[in-house]
C-alpha positions, 0 to 999 in steps of 0.5 A: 860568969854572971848570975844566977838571974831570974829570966823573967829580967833578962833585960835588966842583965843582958844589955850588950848586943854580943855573942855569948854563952849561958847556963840556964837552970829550973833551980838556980842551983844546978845547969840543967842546960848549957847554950850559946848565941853566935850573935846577940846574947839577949836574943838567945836567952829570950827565944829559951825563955820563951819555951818556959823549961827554965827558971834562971840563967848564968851568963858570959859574953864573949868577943866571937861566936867561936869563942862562945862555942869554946866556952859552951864546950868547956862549961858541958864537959864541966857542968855536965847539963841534964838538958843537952843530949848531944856535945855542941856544935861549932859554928857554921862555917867555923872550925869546931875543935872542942878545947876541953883536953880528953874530948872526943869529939875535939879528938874528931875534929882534929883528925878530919882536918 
């Protein structure tokens, strides 16, 4: 994971066009949010930083949007982010078992399959 960076030079960091996940944070210190991007990681964290919430970001691309939602679901459970209400989503069209071990919702997915 790379980071903390300031927003404001996304362009700077974020130079692959690639999925990816991030963590972004009004303190640089804490993950007040995690997301992911299924295709372009830059588009992502330009449409956050947009809204104007965030001050910094942490990132990581990955080779697949279902690997981004992996690392999304792992990074939750791990950070535990103020910002997201809910557990993310799989992909559309995507199998969405979380991989974090004790998850419920990974729980869910595997009994409906």
């Amino acid at each position: 994971m790379s980071g903390p960076y300031n927003l404001k030079y996304i362009h700077l960091f974020v130079t692959e066009v690639s999925p990816g996940t991030y963590i972004l944070s009004r303190n640089g210190r804490m993950a007040d949010r995690v997301g992911r991007a299924d295709r372009n990681l830059a588009d992502g964290l330009h449409r956050e930083a947009a809204e104007g919430k965030y001050r910094y970001f942490w990132f990581e691309y990955t080779p697949s949007a279902a690997e981004a939602h992996g690392l999304e679901c792992t990074w939750f459970h791990r950070y535990h982010p103020t910002d997201n209400p809910e557990h993310p989503n799989a992909p559309l069209g995507a199998e969405g078992a979380c991989p974090v071990k004790g998850c419920q919702v990974s729980a869910v997915a595997h009994a409906r399959g």
